[in-house]
Each structure stands twice: as C-alpha cells, then as structure tokens.
PQR file of N, CA, C, O and H, with PARSE charges and radii, in Angstrom:
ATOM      1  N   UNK A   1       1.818  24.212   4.652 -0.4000 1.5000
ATOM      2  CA  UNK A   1       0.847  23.711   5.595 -0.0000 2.0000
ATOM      3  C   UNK A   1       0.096  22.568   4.935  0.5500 1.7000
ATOM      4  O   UNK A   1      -0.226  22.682   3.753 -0.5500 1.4000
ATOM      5  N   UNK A   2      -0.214  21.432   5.649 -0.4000 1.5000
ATOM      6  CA  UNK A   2      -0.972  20.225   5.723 -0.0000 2.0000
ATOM      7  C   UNK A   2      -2.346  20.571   6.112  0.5500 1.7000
ATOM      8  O   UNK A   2      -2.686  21.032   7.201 -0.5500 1.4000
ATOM      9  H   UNK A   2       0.047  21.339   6.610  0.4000 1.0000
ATOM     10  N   UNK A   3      -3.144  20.284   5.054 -0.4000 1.5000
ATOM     11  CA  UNK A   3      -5.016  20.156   6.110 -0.0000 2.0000
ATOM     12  C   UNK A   3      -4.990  18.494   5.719  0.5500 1.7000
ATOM     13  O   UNK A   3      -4.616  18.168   4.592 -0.5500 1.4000
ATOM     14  H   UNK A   3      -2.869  19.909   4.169  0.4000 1.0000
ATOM     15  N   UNK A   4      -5.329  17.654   6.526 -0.4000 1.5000
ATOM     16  CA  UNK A   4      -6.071  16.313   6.237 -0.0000 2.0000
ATOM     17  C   UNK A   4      -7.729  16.663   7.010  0.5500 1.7000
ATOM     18  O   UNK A   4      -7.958  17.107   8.135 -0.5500 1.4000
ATOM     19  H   UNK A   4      -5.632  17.918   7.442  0.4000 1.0000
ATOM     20  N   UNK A   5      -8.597  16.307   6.027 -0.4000 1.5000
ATOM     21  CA  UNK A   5     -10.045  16.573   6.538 -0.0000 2.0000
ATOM     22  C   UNK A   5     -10.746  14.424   6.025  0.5500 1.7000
ATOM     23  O   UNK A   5     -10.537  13.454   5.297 -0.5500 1.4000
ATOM     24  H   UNK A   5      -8.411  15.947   5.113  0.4000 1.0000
ATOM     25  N   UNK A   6     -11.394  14.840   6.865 -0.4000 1.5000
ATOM     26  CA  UNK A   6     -12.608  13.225   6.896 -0.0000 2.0000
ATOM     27  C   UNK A   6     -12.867  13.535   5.389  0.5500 1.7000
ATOM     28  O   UNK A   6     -12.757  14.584   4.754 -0.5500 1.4000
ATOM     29  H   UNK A   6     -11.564  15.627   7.457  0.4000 1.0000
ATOM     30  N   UNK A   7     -13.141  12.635   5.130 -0.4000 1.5000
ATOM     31  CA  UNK A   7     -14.556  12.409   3.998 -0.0000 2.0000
ATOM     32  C   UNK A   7     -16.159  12.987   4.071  0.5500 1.7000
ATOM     33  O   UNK A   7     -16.899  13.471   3.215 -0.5500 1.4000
ATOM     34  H   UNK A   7     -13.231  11.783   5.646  0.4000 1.0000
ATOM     35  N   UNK A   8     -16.373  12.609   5.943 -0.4000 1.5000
ATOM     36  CA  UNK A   8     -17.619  12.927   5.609 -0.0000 2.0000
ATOM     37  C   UNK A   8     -17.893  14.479   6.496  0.5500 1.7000
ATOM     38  O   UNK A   8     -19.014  14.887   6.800 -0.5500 1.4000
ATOM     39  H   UNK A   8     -15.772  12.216   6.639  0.4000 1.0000
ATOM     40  N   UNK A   9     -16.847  15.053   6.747 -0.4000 1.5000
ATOM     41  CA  UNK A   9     -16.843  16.270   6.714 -0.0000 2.0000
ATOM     42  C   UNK A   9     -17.433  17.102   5.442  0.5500 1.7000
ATOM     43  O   UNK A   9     -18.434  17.786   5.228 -0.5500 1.4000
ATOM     44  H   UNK A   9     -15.936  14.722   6.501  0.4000 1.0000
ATOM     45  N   UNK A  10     -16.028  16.587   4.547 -0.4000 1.5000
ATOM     46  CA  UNK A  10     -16.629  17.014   3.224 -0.0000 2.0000
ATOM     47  C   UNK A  10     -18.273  17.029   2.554  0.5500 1.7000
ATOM     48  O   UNK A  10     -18.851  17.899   1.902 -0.5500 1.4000
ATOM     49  H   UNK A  10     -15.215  16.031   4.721  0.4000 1.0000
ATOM     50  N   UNK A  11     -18.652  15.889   2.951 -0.4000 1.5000
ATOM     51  CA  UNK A  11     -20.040  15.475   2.556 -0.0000 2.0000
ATOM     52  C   UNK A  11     -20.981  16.119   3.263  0.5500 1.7000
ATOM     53  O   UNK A  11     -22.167  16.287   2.976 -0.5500 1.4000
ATOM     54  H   UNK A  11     -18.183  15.182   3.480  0.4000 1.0000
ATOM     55  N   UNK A  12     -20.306  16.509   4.316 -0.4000 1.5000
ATOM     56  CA  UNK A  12     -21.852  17.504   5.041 -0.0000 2.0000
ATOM     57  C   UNK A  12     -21.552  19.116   4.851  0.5500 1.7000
ATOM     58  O   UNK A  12     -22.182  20.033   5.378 -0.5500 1.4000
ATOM     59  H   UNK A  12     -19.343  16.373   4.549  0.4000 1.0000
ATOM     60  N   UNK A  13     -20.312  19.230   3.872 -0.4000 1.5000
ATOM     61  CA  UNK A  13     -20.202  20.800   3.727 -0.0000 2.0000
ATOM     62  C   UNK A  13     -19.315  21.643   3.887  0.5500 1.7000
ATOM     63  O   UNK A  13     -19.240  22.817   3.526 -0.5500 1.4000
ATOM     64  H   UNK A  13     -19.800  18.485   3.444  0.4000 1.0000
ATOM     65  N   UNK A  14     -18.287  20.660   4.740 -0.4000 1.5000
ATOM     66  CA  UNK A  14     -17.367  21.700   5.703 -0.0000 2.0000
ATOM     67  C   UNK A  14     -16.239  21.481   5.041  0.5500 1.7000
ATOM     68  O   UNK A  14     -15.612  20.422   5.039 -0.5500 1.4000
ATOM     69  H   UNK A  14     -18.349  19.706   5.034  0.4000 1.0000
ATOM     70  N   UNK A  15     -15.801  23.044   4.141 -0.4000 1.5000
ATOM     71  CA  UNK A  15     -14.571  23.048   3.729 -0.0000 2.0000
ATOM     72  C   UNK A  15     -13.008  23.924   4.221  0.5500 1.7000
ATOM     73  O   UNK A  15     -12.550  25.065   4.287 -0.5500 1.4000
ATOM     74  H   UNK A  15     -16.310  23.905   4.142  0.4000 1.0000
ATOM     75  N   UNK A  16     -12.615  22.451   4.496 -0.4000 1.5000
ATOM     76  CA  UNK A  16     -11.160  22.721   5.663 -0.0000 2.0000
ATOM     77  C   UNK A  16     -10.546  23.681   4.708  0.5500 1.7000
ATOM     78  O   UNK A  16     -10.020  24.624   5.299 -0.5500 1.4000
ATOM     79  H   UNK A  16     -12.987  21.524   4.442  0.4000 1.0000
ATOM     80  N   UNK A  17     -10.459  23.726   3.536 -0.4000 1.5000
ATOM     81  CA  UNK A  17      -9.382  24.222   2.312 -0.0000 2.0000
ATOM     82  C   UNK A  17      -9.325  25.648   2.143  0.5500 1.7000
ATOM     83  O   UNK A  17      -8.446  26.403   1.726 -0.5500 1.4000
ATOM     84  H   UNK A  17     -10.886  22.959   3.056  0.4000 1.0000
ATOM     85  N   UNK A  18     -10.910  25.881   2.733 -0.4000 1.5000
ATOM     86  CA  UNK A  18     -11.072  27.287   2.286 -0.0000 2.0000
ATOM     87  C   UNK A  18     -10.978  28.036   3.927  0.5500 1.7000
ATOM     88  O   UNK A  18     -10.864  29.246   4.122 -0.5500 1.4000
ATOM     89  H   UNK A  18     -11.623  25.268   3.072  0.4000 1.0000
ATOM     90  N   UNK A  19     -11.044  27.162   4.803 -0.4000 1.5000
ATOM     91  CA  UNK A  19     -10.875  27.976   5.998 -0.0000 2.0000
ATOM     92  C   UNK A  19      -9.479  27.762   6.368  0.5500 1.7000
ATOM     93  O   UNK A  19      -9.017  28.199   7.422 -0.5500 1.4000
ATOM     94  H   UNK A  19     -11.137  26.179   4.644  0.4000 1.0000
ATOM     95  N   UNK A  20      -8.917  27.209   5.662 -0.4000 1.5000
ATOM     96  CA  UNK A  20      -7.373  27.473   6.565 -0.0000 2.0000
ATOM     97  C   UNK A  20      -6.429  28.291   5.260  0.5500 1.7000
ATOM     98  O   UNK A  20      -5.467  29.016   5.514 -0.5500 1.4000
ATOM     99  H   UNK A  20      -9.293  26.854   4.806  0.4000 1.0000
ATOM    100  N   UNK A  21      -6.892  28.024   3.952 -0.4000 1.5000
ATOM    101  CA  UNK A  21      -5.844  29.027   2.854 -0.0000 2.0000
ATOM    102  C   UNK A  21      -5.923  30.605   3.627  0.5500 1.7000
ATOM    103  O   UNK A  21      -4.976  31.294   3.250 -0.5500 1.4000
ATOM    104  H   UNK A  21      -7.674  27.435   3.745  0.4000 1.0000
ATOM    105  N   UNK A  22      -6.486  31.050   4.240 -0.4000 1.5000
ATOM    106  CA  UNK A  22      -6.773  32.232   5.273 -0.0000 2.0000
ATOM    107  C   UNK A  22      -5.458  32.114   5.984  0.5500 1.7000
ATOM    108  O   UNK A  22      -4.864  33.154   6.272 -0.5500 1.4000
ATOM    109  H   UNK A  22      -7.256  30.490   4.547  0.4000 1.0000
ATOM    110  N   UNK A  23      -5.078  31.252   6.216 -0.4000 1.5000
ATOM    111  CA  UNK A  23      -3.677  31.178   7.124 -0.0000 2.0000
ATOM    112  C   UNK A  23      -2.371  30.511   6.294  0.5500 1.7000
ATOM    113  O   UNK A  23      -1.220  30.481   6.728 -0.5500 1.4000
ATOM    114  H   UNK A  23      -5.560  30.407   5.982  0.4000 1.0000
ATOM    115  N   UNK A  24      -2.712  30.116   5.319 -0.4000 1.5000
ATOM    116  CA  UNK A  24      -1.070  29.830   4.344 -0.0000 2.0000
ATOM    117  C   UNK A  24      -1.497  29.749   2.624  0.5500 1.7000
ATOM    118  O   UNK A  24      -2.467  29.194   2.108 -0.5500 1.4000
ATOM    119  H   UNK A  24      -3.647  30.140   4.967  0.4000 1.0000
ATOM    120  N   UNK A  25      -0.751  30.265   2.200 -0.4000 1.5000
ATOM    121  CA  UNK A  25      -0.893  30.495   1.051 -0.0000 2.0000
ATOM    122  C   UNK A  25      -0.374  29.173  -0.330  0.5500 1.7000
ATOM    123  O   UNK A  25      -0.649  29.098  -1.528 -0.5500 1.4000
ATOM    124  H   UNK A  25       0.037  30.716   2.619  0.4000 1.0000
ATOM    125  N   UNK A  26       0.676  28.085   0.832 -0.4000 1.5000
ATOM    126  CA  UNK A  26       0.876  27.117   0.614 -0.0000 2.0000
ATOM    127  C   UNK A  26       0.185  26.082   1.149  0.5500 1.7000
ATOM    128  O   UNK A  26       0.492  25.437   2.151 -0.5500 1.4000
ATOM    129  H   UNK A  26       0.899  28.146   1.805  0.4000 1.0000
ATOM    130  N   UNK A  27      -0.793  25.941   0.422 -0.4000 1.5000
ATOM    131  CA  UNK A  27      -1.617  24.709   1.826 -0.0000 2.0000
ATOM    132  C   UNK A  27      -1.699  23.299   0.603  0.5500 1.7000
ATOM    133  O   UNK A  27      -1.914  23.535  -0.585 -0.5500 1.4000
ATOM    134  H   UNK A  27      -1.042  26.465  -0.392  0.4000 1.0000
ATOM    135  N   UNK A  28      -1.536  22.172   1.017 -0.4000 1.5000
ATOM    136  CA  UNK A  28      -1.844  20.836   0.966 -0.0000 2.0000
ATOM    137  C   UNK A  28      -3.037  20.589   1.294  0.5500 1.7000
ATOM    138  O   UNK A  28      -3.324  20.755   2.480 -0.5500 1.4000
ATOM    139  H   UNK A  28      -1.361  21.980   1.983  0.4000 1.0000
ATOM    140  N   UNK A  29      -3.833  20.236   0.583 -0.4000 1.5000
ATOM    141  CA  UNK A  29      -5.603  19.841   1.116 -0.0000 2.0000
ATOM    142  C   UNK A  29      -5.406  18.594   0.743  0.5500 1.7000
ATOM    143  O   UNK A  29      -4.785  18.450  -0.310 -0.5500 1.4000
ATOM    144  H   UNK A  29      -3.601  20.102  -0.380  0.4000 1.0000
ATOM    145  N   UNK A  30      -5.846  17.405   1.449 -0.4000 1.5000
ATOM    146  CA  UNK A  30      -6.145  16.143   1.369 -0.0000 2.0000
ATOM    147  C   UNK A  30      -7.577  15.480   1.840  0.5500 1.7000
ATOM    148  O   UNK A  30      -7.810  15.775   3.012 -0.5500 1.4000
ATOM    149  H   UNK A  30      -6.350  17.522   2.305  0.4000 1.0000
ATOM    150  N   UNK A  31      -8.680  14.597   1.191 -0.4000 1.5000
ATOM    151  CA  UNK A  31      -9.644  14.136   2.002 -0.0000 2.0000
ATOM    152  C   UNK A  31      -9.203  12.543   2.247  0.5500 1.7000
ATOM    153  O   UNK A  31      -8.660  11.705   1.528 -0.5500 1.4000
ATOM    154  H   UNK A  31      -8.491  14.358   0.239  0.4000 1.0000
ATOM    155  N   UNK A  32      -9.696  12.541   3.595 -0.4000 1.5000
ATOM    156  CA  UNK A  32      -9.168  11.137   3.911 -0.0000 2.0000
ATOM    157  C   UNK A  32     -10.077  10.163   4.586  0.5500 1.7000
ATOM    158  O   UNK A  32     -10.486  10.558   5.678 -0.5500 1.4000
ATOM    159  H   UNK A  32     -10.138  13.222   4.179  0.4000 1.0000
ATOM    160  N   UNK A  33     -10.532   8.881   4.168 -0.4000 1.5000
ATOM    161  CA  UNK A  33     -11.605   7.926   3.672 -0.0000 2.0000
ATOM    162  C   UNK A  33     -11.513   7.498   5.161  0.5500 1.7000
ATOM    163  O   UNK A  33     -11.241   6.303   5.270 -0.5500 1.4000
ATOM    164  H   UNK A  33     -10.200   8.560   3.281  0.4000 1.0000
ATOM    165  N   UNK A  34     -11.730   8.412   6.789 -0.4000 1.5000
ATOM    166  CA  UNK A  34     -11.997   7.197   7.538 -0.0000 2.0000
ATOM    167  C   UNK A  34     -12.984   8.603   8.642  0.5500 1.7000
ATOM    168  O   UNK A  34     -13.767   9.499   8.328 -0.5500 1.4000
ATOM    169  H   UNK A  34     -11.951   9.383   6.700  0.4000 1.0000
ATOM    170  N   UNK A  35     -12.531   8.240   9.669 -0.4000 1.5000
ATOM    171  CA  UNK A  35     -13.726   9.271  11.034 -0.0000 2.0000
ATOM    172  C   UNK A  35     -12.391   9.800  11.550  0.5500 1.7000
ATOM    173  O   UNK A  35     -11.258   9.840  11.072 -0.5500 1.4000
ATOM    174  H   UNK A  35     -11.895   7.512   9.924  0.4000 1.0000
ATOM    175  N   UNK A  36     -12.934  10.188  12.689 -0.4000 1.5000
ATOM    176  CA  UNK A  36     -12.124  11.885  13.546 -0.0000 2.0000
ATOM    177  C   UNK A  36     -10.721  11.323  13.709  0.5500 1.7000
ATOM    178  O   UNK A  36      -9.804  12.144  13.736 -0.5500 1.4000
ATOM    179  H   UNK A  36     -13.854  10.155  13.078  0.4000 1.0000
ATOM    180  N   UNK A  37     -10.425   9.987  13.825 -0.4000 1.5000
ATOM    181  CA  UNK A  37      -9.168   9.411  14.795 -0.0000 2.0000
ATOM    182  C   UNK A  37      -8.564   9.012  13.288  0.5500 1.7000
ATOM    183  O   UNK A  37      -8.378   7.823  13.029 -0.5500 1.4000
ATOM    184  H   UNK A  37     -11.170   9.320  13.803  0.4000 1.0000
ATOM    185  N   UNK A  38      -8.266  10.043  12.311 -0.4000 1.5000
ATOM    186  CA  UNK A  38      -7.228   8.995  10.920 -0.0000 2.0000
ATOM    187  C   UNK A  38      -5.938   8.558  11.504  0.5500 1.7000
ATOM    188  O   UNK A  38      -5.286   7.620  11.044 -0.5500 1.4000
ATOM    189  H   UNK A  38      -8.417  11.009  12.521  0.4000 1.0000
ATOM    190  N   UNK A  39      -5.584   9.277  12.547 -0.4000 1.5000
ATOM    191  CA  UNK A  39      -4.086   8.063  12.391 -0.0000 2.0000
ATOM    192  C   UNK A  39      -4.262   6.345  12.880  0.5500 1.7000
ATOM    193  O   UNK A  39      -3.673   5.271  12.754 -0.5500 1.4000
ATOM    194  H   UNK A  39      -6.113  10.038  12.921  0.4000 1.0000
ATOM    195  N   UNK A  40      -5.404   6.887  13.467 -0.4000 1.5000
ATOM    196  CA  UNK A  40      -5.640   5.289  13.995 -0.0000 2.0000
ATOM    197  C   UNK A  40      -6.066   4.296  12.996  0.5500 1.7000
ATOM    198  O   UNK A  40      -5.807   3.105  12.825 -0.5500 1.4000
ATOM    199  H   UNK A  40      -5.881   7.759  13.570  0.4000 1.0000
ATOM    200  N   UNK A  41      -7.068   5.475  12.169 -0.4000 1.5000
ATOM    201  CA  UNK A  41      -7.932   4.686  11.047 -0.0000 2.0000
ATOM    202  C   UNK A  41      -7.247   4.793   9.797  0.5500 1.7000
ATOM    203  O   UNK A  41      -7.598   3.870   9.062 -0.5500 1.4000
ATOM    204  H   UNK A  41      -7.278   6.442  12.307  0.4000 1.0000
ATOM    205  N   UNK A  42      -6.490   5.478   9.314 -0.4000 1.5000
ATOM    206  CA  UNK A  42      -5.742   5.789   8.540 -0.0000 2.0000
ATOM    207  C   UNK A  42      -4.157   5.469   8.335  0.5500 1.7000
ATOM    208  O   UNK A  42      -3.634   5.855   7.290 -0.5500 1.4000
ATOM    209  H   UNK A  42      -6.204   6.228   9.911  0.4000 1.0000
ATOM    210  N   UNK A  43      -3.412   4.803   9.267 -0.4000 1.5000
ATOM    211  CA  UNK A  43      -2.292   5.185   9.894 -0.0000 2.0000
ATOM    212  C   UNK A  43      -0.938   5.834   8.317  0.5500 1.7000
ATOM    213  O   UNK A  43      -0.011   6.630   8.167 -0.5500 1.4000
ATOM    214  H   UNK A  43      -3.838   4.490  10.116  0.4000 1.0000
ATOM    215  N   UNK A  44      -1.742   4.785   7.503 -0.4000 1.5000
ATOM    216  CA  UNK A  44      -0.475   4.889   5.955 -0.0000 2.0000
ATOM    217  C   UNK A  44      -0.998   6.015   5.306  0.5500 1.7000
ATOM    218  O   UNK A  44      -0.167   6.378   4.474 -0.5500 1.4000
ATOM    219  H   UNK A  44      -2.495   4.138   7.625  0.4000 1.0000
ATOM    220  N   UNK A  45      -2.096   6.817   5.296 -0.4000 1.5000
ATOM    221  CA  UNK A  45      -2.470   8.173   4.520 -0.0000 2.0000
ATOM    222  C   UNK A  45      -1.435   9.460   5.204  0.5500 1.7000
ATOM    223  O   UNK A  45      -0.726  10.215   4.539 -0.5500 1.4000
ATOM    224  H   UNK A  45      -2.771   6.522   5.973  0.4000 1.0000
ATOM    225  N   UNK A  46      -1.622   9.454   7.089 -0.4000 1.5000
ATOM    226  CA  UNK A  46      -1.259  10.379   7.884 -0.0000 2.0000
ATOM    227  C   UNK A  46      -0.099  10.362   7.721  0.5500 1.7000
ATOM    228  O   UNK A  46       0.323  11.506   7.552 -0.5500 1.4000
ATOM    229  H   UNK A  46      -2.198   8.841   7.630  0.4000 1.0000
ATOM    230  N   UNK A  47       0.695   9.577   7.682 -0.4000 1.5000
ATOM    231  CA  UNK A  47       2.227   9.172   8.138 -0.0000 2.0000
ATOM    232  C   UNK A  47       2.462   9.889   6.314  0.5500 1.7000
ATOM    233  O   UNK A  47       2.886  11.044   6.282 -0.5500 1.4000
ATOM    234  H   UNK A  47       0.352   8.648   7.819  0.4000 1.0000
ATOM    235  N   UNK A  48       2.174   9.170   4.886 -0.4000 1.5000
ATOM    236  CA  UNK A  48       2.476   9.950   4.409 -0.0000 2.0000
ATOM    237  C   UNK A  48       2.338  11.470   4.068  0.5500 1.7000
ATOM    238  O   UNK A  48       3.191  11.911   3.298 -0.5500 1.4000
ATOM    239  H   UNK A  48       1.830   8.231   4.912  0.4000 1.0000
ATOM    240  N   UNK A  49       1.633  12.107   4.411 -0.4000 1.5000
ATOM    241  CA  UNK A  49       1.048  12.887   4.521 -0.0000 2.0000
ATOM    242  C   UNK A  49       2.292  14.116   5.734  0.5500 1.7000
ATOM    243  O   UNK A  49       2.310  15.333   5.551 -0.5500 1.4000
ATOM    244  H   UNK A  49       0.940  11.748   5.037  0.4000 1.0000
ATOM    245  N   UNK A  50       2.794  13.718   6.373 -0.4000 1.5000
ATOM    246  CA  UNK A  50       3.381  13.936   7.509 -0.0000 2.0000
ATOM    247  C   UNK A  50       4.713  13.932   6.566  0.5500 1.7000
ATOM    248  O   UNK A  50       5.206  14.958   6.096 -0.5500 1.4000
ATOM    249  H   UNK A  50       2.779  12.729   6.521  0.4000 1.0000
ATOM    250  N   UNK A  51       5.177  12.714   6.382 -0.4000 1.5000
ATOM    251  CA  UNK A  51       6.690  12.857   5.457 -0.0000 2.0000
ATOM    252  C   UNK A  51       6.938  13.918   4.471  0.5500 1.7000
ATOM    253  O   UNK A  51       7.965  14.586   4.352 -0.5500 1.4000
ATOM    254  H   UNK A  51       4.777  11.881   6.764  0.4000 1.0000
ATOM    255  N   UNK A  52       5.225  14.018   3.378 -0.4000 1.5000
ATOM    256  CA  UNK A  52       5.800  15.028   2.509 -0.0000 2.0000
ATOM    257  C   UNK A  52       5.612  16.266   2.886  0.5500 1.7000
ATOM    258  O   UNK A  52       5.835  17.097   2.005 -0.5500 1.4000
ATOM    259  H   UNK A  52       4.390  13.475   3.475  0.4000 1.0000
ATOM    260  N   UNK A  53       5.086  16.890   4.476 -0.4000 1.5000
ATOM    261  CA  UNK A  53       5.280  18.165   4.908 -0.0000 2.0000
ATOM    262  C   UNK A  53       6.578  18.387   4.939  0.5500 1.7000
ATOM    263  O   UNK A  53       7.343  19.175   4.384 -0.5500 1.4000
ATOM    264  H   UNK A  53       4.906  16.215   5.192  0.4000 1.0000
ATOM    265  N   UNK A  54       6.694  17.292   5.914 -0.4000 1.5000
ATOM    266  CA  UNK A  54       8.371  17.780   6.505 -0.0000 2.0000
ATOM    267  C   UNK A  54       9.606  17.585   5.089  0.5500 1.7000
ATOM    268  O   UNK A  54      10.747  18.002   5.285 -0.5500 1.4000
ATOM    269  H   UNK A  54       6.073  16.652   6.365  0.4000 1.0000
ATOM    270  N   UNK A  55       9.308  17.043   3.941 -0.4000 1.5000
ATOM    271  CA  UNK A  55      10.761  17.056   3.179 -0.0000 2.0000
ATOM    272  C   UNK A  55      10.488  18.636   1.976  0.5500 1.7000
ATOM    273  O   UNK A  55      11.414  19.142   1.343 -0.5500 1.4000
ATOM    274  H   UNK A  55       8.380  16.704   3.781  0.4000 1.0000
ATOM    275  N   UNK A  56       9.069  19.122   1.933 -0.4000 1.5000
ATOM    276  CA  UNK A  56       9.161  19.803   1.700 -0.0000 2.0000
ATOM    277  C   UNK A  56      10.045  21.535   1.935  0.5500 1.7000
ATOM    278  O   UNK A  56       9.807  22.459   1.157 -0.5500 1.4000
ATOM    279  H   UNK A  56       8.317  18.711   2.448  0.4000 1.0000
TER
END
C-alpha cells in the first residue's frame, strides 16, 4: 500500500502513516510538497509514486 499525504497535513499533525499501517503492514509513506489536488500539483511525485506500487 501507497499513502501520499500534503506537507501541510503533516504540519498541523495529521499522521496518514500511523492511521493507515492499521490496514497494511506493507505501507509506503510519502510527504508531498503541494495542497489536496497533488496530481495536478504534483503530477511527477504521483505518477512516480503510482509506478513503484504497481512494479512492486
């Protein structure tokens, strides 16, 4: 499993990492430097991010 979380999620507290390892024991945590819409704002973090789920 993939989490991509904001940045400023992180900064106000909210940790994606610890609420979703509850549901996979393999989890990918990533923080990613933009607001709610990263593929828009992000498009080259998501996309990789996306490749190394799936070749895993």
């Amino acid at each position: 499993m993939t989490v991509l979380q904001q940045d400023w999620g992180a900064a106000l507290g909210f940790d994606a990492e610890s609420l979703w390892r509850a549901w996979s024991s393999e989890l990918t945590n990533s923080t990613v430097d933009c607001g709610h819409f990263m593929a828009e704002e992000s498009p080259a973090t998501v996309t990789r991010a996306i490749r190394e789920l799936v070749t895993r």
